[in-house]
C-alpha positions in Angstrom: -34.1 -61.0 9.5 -34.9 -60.9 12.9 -38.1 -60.5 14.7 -39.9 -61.1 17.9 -43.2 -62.8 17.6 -45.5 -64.7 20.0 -44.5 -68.3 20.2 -48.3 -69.1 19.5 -47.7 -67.1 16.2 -44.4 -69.2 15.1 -46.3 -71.5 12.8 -48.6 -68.8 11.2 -45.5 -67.2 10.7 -43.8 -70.0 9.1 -46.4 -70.0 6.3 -45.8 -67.2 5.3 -42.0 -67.1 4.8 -41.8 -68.9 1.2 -43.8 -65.4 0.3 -42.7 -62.9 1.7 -39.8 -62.9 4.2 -38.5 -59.9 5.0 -41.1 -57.4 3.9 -44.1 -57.8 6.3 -47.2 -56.8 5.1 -51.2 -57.2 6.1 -51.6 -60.4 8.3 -47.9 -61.3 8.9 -47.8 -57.3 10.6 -50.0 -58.3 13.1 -47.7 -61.2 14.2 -44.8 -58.9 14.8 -44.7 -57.5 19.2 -41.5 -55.3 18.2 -39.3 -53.7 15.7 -38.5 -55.5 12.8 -34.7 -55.9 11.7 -33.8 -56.4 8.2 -30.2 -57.7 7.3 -29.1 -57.8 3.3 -26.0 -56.3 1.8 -25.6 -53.2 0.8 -27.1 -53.3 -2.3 -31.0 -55.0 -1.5 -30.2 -52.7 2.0 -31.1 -49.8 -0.6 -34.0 -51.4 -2.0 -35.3 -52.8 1.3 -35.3 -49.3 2.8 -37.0 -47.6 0.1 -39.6 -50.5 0.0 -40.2 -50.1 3.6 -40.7 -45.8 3.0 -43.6 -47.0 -0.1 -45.0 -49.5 2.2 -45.6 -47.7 5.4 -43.8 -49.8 7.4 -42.6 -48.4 10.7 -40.8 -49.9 13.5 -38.7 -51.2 11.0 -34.3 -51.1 10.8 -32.7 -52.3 7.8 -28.9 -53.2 8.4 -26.6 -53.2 5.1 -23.8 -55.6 6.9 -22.4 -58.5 6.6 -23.9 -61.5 8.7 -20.6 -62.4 9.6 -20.3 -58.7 11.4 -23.7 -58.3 13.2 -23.5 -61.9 14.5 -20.8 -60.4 16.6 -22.3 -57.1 17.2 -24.0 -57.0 20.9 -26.8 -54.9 19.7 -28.3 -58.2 17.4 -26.1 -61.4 18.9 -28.5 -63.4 20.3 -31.1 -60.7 21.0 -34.1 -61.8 18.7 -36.6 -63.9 19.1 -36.7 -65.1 15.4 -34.6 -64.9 12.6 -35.9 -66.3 9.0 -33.3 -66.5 5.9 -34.2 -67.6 2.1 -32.2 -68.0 -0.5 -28.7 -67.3 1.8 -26.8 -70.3 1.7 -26.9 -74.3 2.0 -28.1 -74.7 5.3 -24.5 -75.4 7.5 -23.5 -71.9 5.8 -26.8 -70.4 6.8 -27.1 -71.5 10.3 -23.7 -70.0 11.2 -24.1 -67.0 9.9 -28.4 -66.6 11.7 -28.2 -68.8 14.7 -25.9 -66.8 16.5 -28.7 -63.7 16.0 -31.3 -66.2 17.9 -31.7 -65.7 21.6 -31.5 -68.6 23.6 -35.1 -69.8 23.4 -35.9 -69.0 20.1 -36.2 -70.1 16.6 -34.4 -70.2 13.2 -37.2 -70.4 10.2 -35.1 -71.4 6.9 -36.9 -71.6 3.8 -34.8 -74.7 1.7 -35.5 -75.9 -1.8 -35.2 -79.6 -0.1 -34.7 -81.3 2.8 -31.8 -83.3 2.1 -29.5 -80.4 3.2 -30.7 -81.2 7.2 -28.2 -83.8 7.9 -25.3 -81.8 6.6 -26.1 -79.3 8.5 -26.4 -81.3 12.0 -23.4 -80.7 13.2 -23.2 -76.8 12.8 -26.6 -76.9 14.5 -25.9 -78.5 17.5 -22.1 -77.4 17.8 -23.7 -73.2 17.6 -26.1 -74.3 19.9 -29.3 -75.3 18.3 -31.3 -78.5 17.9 -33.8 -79.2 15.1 -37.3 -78.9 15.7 -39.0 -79.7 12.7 -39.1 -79.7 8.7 -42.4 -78.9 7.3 -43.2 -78.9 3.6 -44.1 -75.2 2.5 -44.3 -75.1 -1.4 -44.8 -71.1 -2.7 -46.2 -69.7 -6.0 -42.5 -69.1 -6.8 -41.7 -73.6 -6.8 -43.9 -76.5 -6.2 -41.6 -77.8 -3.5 -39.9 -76.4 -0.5 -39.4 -77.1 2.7 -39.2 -74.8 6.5 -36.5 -75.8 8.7 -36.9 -75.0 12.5 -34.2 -74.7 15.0 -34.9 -74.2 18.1 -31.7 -72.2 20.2 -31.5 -74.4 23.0 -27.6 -73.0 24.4 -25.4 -70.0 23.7 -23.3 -69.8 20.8 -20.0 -70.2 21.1 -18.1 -66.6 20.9 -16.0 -67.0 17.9 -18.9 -68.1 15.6 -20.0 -66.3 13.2 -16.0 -67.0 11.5 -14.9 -63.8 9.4 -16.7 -63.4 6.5 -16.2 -65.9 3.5 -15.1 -68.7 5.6 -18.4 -70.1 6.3 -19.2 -70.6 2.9 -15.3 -71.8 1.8 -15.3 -74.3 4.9 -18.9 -75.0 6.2 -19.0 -76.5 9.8 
């Protein structure tokens, strides 16, 4: 999911990832400046869109592709200010298939189940042009532990990132 939020607003946002993070309701809707962009499969695409109708939610486009597509597609690559992803993939996977969504400037929120995965994902951070800002522990209702992983896009990523789809997950960077 990509947004664009105040940079004052990142950490309020933050909180409330291991909640709700794609559908954006009460307090987190005042966080968001512009449209809201909503990436699943096609299947949760479905249930994300008629969520959205019950909700009220406006300003809001849900996209039923493939990460590994849009991260190539010049409308999304690199144009958002924040992308957040739980539940996608271990962290190397996931930051090759949202990083390249980030503009340069910008943050990657990923809600992890432990911070252990942060060192395997070091290299795939810096090499699609992030850096790791911080790890905070944000437990949810849903598990007592958890963790928020921000990277900061500090340079371009490389072109030919996001790989097709699959190979990020059979051959993590």
């Amino acid at each position: 999911m990509g947004i664009s939020v105040k940079d004052s607003k990142l950490a309020q946002l933050a909180g409330m990832i291991s909640e709700w993070p794609g559908l954006v309701s009460g307090p987190a809707d005042q966080l968001i400046d512009d449209a809201l962009v909503l990436l699943d499969h096609l299947g949760d695409a479905a249930f994300l869109v008629q969520s959205c109708a019950r909700l009220g939610l406006v300003d809001v486009e849900v996209v039923a592709r493939r990460a590994e597509e849009v991260g190539h597609d010049a409308r999304y690559r690199e144009s958002f200010d924040v992308a957040v992803a739980r539940a996608l993939a271990p962290l190397p996977v996931l930051v090759e298939l949202c990083l390249p969504l980030v503009r340069m400037g910008g943050n990657l929120l990923a809600q992890k189940t432990d911070k252990e995965e942060v060192p395997a994902a070091q290299r795939a951070i810096e090499l699609l042009g992030g850096a790791l800002q911080s790890v905070s522990p944000a437990p949810s209702t849903a598990r007592a532990t958890g963790t928020i992983v921000v990277i900061a896009k500090v340079g371009p990523t490389p072109s030919r990132y996001p790989r097709r789809s699959g190979v990020p997950a059979r051959k993590p960077l």
